[in-house]
N, C-alpha and C positions, 0 to 999 in steps of 0.2 A: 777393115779400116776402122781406127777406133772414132768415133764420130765425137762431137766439140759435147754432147750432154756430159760422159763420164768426163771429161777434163772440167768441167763447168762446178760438177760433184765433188771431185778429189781438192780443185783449189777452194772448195766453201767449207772443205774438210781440213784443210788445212789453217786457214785462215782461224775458222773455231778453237785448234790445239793452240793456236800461237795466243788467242786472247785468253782461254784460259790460263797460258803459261805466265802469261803477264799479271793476273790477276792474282795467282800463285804467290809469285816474288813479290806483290808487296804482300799478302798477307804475313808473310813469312821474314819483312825486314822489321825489325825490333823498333825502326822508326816513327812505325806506325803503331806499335803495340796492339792492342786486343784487334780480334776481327773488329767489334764495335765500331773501334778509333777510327780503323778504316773503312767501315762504309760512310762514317761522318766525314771525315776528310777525304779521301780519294775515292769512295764507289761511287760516287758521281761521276766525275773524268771520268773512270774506267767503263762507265756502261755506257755512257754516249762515244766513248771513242770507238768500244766494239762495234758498238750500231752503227758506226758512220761507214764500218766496210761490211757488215752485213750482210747484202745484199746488192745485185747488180749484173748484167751481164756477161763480166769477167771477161770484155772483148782486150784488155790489155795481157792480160794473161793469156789467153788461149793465142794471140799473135805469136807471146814471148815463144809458147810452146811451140809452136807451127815453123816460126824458126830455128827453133833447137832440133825440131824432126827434118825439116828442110834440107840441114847441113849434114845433121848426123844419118840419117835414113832411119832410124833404128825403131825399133817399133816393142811394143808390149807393155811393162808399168813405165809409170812417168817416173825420172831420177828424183828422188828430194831434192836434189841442188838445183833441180828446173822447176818443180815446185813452189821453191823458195822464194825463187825469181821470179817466177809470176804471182804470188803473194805479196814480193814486195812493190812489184808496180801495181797491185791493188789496193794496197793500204797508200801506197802515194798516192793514189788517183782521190783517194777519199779524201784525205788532208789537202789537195787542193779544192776540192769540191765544199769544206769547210771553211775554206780562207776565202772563197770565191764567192759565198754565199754570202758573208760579211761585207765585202767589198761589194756587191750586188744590192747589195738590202733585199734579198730574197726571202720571203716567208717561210717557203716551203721547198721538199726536194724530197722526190719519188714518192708526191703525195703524203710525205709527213712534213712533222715543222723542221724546220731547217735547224740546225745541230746550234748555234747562235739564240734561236728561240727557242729551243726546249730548255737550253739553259737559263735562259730567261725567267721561261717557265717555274722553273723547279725555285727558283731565287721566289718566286711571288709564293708558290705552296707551304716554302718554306718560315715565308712571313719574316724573311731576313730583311738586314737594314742597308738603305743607299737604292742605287736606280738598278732595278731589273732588270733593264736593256744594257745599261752599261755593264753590268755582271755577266750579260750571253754574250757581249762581243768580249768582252777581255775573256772568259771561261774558255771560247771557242776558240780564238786566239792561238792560243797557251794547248788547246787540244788540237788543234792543228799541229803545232810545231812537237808534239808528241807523239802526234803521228807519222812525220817525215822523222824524226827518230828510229820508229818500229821500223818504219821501211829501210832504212840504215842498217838498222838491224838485221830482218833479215838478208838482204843483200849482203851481209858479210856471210850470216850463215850458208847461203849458197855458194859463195867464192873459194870457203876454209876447203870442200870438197870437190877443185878443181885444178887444174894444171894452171902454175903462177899464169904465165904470159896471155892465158886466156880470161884469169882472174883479171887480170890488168885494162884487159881491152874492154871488156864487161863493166869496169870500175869507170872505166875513161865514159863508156858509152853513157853510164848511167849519171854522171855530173853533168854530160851534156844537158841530157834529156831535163834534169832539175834547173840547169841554168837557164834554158831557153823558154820553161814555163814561167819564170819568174818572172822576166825580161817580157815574156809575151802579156803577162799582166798587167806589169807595170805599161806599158806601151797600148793595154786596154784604157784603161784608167788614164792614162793620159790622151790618147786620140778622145774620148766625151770631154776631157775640158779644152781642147785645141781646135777641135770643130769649125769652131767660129772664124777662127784667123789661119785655118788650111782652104790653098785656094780649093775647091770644087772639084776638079779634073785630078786631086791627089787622092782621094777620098779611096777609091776604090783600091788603091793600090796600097795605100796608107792599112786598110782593112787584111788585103789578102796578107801581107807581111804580121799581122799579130795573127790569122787563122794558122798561120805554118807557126809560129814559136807558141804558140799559147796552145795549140789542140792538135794540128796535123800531125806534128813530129813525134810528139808522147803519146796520142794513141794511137799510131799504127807502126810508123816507119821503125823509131825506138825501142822499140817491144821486138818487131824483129828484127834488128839488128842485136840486141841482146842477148836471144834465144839462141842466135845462130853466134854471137860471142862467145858464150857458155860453151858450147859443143866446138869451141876449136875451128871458128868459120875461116874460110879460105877466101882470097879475094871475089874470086867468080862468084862465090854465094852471097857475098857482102854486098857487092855490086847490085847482082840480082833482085836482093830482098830489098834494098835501097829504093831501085827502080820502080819494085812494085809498092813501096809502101807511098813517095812520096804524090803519086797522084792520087790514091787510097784515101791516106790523110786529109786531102784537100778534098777530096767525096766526104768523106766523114764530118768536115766540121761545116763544107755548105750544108749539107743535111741538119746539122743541129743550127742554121741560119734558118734556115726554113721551119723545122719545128717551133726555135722561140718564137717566131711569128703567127704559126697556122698551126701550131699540134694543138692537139684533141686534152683538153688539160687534166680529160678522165685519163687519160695514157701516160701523157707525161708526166702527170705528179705536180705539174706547175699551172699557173694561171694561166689561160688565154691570152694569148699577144704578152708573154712575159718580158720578151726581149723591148718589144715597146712600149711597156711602160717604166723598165728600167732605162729606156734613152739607148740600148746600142744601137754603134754605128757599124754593123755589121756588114758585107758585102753585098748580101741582099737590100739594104738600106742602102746603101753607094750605089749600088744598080740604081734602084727607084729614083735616088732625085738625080743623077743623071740623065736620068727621064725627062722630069717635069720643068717646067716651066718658073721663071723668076719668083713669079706670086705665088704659085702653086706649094713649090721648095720653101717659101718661108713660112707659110702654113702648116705645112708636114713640120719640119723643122723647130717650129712655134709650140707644137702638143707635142713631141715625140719626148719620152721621158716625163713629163707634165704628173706634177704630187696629185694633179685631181684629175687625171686621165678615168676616163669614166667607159662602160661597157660599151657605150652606142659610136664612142670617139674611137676604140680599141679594131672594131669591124670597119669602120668609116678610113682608118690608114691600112688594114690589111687591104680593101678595097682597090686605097690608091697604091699602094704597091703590086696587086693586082695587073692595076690597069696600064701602070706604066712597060708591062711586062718582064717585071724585072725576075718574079716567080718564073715565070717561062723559061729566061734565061741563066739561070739558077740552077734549076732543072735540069736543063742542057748540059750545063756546067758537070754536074754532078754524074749523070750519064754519061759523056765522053769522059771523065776520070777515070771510072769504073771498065771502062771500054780498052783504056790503056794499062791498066792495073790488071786486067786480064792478058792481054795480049804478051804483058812483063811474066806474069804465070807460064803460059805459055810457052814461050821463049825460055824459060831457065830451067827445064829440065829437069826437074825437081823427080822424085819419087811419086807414086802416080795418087796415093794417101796423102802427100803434104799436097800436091796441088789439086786435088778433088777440095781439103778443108781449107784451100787457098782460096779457091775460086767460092765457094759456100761464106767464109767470110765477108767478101767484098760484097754479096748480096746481102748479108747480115749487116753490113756496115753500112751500106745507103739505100739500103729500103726500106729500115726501120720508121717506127712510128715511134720513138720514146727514147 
């Protein structure tokens, strides 16, 4: 059975070929003229954009794969065109992780600065003129939307080496999946400034509907219904993979409800309570003040997001989240996901290799620490 490290290898190998190939073509468009020109003008972009998919646990690719092994049985090297396909939901995953970081005001991501502030950065080393912040957000911006490009990119290079009608479904699948991130975004960004004037009793449900378009659906469900697109899927597997991804997902993104909360920020690369002091109103937060008490609620509510949220105030709301048991029931949550995400395994018959790295997924996906 080939186990998820060499698939983890082959896509971080591929991912490399395609940033050198990019960095190739400009040297070699006349537009830019000398190497010079271009590392003054574009090696900037270009080396923060590589870094932005550099590195990561490749759980949307290795889905993609696991549903192209799923459908097809097949087994030995990986096709390029599945590849491709999981490359390119790598480099998307980045390019939202860039636009999200902006929209977040987050400093930092997997322990470095966040792609927004190293451009920043390089604006202040450079001793350039105008606002250094304003320069990482409009740089990242602009590197974002270059890199849902590459991921376009490769996504055709995967499809050119495929049967039309599967190219198609594949094509159909992957708009989804960009549409409903977008939508789950915006519908982020909008529940923090609606808060206030949503009764109470919406909150939570208001929350579960952006964790399915903003994170469940693209990294798990999407990935494999992709994989198993690519390979010519047949309903019964469509179904199947469907079944198992969509409780999966909703493991997957209460788990990262939990981590903004309570991860270890030497693991996650982020601050302590990151989620709380950027103000989401995550599920885990909907649990809690469903919890608490009128006064209580307007005090959590009061700090939650707060410009001077301070250390001791950070531990003082994971406390009350805590205490209200909403971590408990979170937990649960996540647990019974995982329970029927197996049993969907299970059930579908799969090849006895794609459900071994089925079921080893789902504990990669909500047991994680990061």
């Amino acid at each position: 059975m080939a186990s998820s490290h060499p698939i983890i290898t082959v896509i971080s190998e591929r991912l490399e070929n395609f940033a050198r190939s990019r960095a190739a073509e400009v040297d070699g468009d006349a537009v830019f003229g000398a190497s010079t020109a271009r590392d003054a003008v574009a090696g900037l972009l270009l080396q923060h954009a590589t870094e932005a998919f550099a590195s990561g646990k490749r759980l949307r690719a290795r889905f993609a794969y696991w549903g192209w092994r799923a459908q097809t049985g097949a087994s030995g090297d990986i096709p390029d065109h599945v590849l491709d396909l999981g490359a390119c939901l790598e480099v998307f995953q980045a390019a939202a992780l860039v636009h999200d970081d902006i929209v977040d005001n987050s400093d930092t991501r997997r322990g470095r600065p966040a792609t927004w502030r190293a451009l920043e950065a390089a604006h202040r080393e450079r001793e350039w003129s105008g606002s250094p912040e304003e320069f990482g957000r409009s740089g990242a911006i602009l590197l974002g939307d270059l890199l849902l490009g590459w991921s376009d990119d490769l996504l055709e290079e995967a499809l050119a080496a495929v049967e039309p009608v599967n190219a198609a479904r594949t094509r159909r699948d992957y708009a989804r999946m960009r549409r409903d991130v977008i939508l789950g975004q915006f519908l982020d960004i909008a529940e923090e400034a609606a808060w206030p004037v949503t009764p109470d009793a919406e909150h939570a449900e208001r929350a579960m509907r952006i964790a399915v378009l903003k994170s469940a659906r693209y990294s798990v469900q999407q990935p494999l219904l992709m994989g198993a697109a690519i390979g010519g899927s047949d309903e019964r597997t469509r179904r199947s993979l469907a079944a198992i991804g969509e409780p999966l997902g909703l493991a997957f993104q209460l788990r990262d409800d939990v981590l903004g909360v309570f991860g270890d920020p030497d693991v996650t690369g982020k601050p302590a309570g990151d989620d709380l002091r950027e103000g989401k109103r995550t599920l885990l937060v909907a649990y809690a003040r469903e919890r608490m008490d009128a006064a209580e609620r307007a005090r959590f509510d009061a700090r939650l997001g707060a410009d001077d949220l301070s250390n001791d105030e950070i531990e003082g709301l994971q406390h009350t989240v805590t205490s209200t048991g909403a971590l408990e029931l979170v937990e649960r949550s996540i647990s019974t996901y995982a329970a029927a995400a197996n049993e969907e395994i299970t059930s579908a018959g799969f090849d006895p290799a794609s459900t071994a790295e089925l079921r080893e997924l789902v504990t990669a996906t909500t047991m994680r620490s990061s």
